[in-house]
C-alpha positions in Angstrom: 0.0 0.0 0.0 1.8 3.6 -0.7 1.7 6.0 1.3 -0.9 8.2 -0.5 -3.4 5.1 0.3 -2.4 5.3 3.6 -3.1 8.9 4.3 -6.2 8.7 2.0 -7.6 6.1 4.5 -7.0 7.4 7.6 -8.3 11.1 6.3 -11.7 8.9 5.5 -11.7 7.1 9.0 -11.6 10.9 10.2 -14.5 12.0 8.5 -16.5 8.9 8.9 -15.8 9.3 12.9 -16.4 13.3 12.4 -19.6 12.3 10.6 -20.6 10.2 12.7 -20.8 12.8 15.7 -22.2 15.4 13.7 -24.8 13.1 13.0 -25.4 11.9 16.5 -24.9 15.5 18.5 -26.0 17.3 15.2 -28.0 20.6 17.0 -30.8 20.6 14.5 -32.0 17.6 12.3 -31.4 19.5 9.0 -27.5 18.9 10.5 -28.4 15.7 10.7 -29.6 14.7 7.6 -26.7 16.4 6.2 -24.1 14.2 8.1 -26.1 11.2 7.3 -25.8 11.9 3.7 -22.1 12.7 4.1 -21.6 9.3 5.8 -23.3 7.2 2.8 -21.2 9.3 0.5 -18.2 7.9 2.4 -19.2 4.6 3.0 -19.9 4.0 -0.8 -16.3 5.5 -1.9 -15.1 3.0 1.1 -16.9 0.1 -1.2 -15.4 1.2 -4.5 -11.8 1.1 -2.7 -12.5 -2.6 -1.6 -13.9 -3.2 -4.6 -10.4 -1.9 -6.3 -8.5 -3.6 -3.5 -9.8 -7.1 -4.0 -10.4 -6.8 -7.2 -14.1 -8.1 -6.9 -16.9 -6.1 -8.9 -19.5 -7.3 -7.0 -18.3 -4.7 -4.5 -19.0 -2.0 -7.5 -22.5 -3.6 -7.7 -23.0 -3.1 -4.1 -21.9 0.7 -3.8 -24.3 1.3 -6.8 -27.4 -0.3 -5.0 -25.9 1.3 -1.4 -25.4 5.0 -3.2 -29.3 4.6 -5.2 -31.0 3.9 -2.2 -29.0 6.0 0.4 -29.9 8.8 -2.0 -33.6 8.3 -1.8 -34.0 7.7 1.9 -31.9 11.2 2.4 -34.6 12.7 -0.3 -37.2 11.2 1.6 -36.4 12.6 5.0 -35.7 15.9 3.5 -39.6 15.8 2.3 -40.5 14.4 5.6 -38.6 17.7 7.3 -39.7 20.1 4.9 -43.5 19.4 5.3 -45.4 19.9 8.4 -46.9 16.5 10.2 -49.8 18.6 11.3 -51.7 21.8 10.7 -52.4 24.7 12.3 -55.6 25.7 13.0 -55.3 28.9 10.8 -54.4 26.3 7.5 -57.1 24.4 8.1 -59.3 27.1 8.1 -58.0 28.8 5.4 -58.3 25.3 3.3 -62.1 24.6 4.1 -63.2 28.6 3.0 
């Protein structure tokens, strides 16, 4: 392994372990979300170095499926943030006139 592997790596176990508390201490859920998505980012450029590494391309068929369906649960929960789970009275007022 050269050294530029080596330093690659260990700058990516930094951000996955910085990631990791910005998503667990995060002070608002947007920062949350944010450092979820970061952390599904890394973990899929952690695949496609395996997959490099072992010389496997099942590994690239994994990252692909990981990467799709992190990117729509991150969609989802941005929707789930952005809209309201309830109504004000005022809304539902102003819907039914």
């Amino acid at each position: 392994m050269d050294n530029i592997e080596i330093i690659a790596m260990t700058l990516t176990g930094l951000a996955l372990v910085l990631g990791t508390w910005r998503m667990l201490q995060g002070p608002t859920t947007p920062d949350r979300v944010v450092a979820a998505d970061t952390l599904t980012v890394i973990i899929t450029v952690v695949l496609v170095w395996v997959a490099d590494k072992l010389e496997r391309s099942l590994y690239l068929d994994i990252a692909l499926v990981y990467a799709a369906l992190a990117f729509v649960g991150v969609v989802t929960i941005a929707r789930m943030i952005e809209t309201p789970l309830h109504k004000s009275e005022t809304e539902k007022n102003s819907e039914v006139s």
